[in-house]
Residue, then its C-alpha position, 0 to 999 in steps of 0.5 A: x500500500x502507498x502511503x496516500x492509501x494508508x493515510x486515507x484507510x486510516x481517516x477513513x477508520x477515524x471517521x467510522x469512529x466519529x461517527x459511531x461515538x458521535x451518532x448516539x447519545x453522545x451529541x446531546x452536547x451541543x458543543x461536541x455536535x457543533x465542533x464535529x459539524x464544523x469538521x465535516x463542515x470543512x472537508x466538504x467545502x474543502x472537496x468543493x473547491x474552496x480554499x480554507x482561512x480560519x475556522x472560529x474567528x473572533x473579534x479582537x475587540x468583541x469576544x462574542x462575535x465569531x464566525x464558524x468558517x471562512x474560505x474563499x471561492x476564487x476571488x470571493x470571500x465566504x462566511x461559513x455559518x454552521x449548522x449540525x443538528x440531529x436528523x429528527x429535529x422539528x426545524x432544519x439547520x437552515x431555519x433555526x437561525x433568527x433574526x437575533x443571529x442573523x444580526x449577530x451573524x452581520x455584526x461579526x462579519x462587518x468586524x471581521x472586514x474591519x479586522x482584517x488586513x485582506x481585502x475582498x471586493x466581494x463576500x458572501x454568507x453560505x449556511x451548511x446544515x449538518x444532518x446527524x443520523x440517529x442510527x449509526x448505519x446511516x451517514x451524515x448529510x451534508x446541505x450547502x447553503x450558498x449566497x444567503x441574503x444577510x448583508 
């Protein structure tokens, strides 16, 4: 086996593992569910295409206002807000956000534009909801979100 195999046979093994010890009762933590939805997260948009920056930004000036991802996708620069909820919820990943974080949401994102020393012409807000299976036979399933209006 070359080496690329190893190191995806093994990811692949760590992720059966995730995924049996996250798809029980083990999520009840949102903490956990919301860091194991951030990672899935981010592969996946890695996979897409997109190039990664930060992951759990917070303003130097303000501590309470983060952003789950950020990425580029060619010359935009894109807000990642996640979502990881379980499959039997009553409201979707996409829906659960309010008004009160929508506004928080737009909060962060113009601090970060101030904070930072790149710059974008052009930005966006993607939403991926994570829909974490209750059985663990089943995978994940992962939506994405692109270009919500925020701003």
């Amino acid at each position: 086996m070359s080496g690329d195999n190893l190191k995806l046979d093994a990811f692949k093994r760590v992720r059966l593992v995730l995924i049996n010890l996250f798809s029980r009762r083990n999520l009840i933590n949102n903490d956990l569910r919301g860091k194991f939805g951030e990672k899935l997260a981010k592969k996946f948009l890695c996979q897409k295409g997109y190039t990664f920056l930060e992951q759990n930004w917070r303003s130097g000036k303000n501590r309470r206002l983060e952003i789950d991802l950020i990425f580029t996708d060619e010359k935009i620069l894109v807000f990642v807000e996640v979502r990881a909820r379980s499959s039997k919820s009553l409201v979707s990943g996409y829906d659960s956000i309010n008004r009160k974080k929508l506004s928080v949401l737009r909060r962060s994102f113009n601090a970060y534009l101030r904070e930072s020393s790149n710059e974008f012409p052009n930005y966006r807000f993607d939403i991926v909801e994570i829909d974490l299976p209750v059985d663990r036979s089943f995978e994940p399933f992962i939506f994405h979100h692109e270009n919500i209006a925020i701003f």
